[in-house]
N, C-alpha and C positions, 0 to 999 in steps of 0.2 A: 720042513716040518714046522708048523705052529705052535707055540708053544706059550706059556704065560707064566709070569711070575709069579716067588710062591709063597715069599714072605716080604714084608714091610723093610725097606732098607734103612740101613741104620748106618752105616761104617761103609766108606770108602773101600776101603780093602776087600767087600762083598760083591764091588760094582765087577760083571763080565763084561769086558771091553767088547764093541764091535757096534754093527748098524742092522737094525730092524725095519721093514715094513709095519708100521701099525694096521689092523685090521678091524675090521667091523665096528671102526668106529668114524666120522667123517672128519676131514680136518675142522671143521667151525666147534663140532663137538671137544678135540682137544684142546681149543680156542680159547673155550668155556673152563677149563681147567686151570687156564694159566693162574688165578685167582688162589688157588693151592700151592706155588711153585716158589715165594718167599720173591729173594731177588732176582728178577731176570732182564738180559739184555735183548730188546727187539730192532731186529735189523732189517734193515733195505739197501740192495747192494746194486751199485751198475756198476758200469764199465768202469772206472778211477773213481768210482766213491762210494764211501759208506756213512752213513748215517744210522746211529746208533742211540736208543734210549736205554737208563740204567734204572729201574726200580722194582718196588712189588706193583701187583698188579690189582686195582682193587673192584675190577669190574669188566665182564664182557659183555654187551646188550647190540641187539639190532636192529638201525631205524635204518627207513628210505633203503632199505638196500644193501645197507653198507655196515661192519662188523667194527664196532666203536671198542677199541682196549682202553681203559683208562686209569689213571692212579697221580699220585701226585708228581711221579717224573715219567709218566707214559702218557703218548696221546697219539694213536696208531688206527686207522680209518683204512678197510679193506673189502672191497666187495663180495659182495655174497655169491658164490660157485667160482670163485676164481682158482683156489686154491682146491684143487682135488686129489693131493697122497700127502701122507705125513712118512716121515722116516726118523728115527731114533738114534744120536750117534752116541756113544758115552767112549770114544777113544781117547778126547783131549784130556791130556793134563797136564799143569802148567806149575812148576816148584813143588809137587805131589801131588795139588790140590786137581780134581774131578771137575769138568766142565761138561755136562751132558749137554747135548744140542737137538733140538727139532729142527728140522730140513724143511718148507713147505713149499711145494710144487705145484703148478697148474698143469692144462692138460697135455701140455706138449715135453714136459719131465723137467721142463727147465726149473731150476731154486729162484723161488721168488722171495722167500721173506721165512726167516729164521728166528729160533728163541733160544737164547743162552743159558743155564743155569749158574747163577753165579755164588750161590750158596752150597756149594759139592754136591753129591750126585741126589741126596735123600730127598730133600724135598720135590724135587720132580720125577724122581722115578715112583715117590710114595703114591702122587697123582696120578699115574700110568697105572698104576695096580690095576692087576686082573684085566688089563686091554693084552689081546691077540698081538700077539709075532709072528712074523718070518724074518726070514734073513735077508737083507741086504746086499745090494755090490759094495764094496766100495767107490771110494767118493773120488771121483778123476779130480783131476787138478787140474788146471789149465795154465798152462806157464804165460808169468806174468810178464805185461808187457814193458821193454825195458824203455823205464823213464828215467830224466833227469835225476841227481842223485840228493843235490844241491836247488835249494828254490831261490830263484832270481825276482829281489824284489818288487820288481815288474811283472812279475806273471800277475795276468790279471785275476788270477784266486783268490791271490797273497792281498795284491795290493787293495784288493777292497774291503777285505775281509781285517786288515790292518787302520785301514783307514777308520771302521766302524769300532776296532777295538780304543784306539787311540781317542776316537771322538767321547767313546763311553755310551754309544747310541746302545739302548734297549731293542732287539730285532728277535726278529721269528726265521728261523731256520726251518726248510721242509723241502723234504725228498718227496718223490712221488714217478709211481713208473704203473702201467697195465691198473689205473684208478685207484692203486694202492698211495697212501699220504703218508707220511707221520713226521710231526712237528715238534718244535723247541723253541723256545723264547727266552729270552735273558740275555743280560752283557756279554761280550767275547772279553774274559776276563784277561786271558793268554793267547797266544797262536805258537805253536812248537812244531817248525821247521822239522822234518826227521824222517830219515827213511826216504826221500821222493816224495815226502808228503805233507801239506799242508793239513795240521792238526790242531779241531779243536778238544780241550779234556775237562770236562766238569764231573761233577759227582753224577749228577742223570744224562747226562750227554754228551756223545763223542761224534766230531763228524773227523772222516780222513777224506781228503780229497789231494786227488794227485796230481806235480807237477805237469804242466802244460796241456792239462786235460781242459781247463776253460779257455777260450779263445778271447770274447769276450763276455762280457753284461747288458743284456737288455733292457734300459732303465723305462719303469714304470711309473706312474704317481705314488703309489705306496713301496715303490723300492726294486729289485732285480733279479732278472729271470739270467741264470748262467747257460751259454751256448757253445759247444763243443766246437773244434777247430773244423767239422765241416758246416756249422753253422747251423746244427740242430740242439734243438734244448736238451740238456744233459737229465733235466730231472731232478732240478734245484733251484729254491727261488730263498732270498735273503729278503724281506722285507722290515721296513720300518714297525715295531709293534705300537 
């Protein structure tokens, strides 16, 4: 059954957990919303990495094609009809605090690119008001593949990504899979080892990239393209900015 919201959320405690289909509305349309949503985390996921921006949002516009999110820690470039269902999850939460999540899928159901809310459930579900529901599956999981637990400072993730932290080099960070981008620039202040994972943490940006998923680097004039142990590009490139 369909249903829609009936008042303005205010408290936590108000949020009904579970996952929605949004309806009659398109994904570029709740795109456009993001601009209401306070902090949010925009992600781009493969196989052993994530790539993650942390801010508000203070603009969504579209040239050539392509769906420009922008703000001063967002900078997320996606083409136009790629993304065709939106789904609504508000199950997470983490020390009490509400994590609502948009799911965004292309036409084949697969999750291509997600929006986190990082300010508890109000300010994005305020933005939702009055868009159509139905219900949901839930969300499969896919068990994860077991990696190293420990990073060996030779793996070539570590050791480039160390090498540029130690040098102090200013670089640009960007994922990119199905024409979808989104970028990062600044020092690698830290790298934290943890989990299987190679991790950067700033306030707008987190990348997790996991042991022994890069094979090696493909060095460029302006800097390097990471390639998976069968020797296809992973979907990551480190340049000099």
């Amino acid at each position: 059954m369909t249903t829609k919201s009936d008042s303005a959320v205010s408290e936590a405690k108000d949020i009904e957990k579970g996952r929605w289909h949004l309806e009659g509305i398109s994904p570029e349309a709740v795109l456009e919303l993001l601009v209401h949503m306070d902090r949010v985390m925009l992600a781009i996921r493969q196989d052993g990495l994530l790539h993650e921006r942390l801010g508000p949002v203070a603009s969504v516009t579209v040239k050539d094609g392509d769906i420009l999110i922008a703000g001063d820690q967002q900078d997320t470039r996606l083409p136009q009809g790629l993304l065709t269902a939106c789904i609504l999850d508000t199950t997470t939460t983490m020390r009490d605090k509400p994590y609502p999540r948009l799911e965004f899928s292309g036409a084949d159901g697969e999750r291509l690119f997600s929006v986190t809310g990082l300010e508890g459930s109000a300010p994005m579900l305020n933005a939702l008001e009055g868009i159509a529901r139905r219900p949901a599956p839930p969300r499969g999981e896919t068990p994860a593949e077991a990696r190293p637990e420990d990073i060996d400072p030779a793996d070539p993730g570590f050791a480039l990504l160390e090498r540029l932290r130690e040098d102090g080099t200013v670089v640009g960070i960007e994922a990119w899979r199905d024409g979808m981008r989104q970028h990062w620039s600044g020092k690698i202040e830290k790298l934290m080892p943890m989990g299987g994972h190679i991790n950067i943490i700033t306030p707008g940006f987190h990348l997790h990239l996991a042991a022994d998923v890069v094979s090696e680097w493909r060095e460029a004039a302006d800097g390097w393209q990471a390639l998976g142990q069968g020797g296809a590009p992973l979907g990551l490139t480190v340049a000099r900015a």
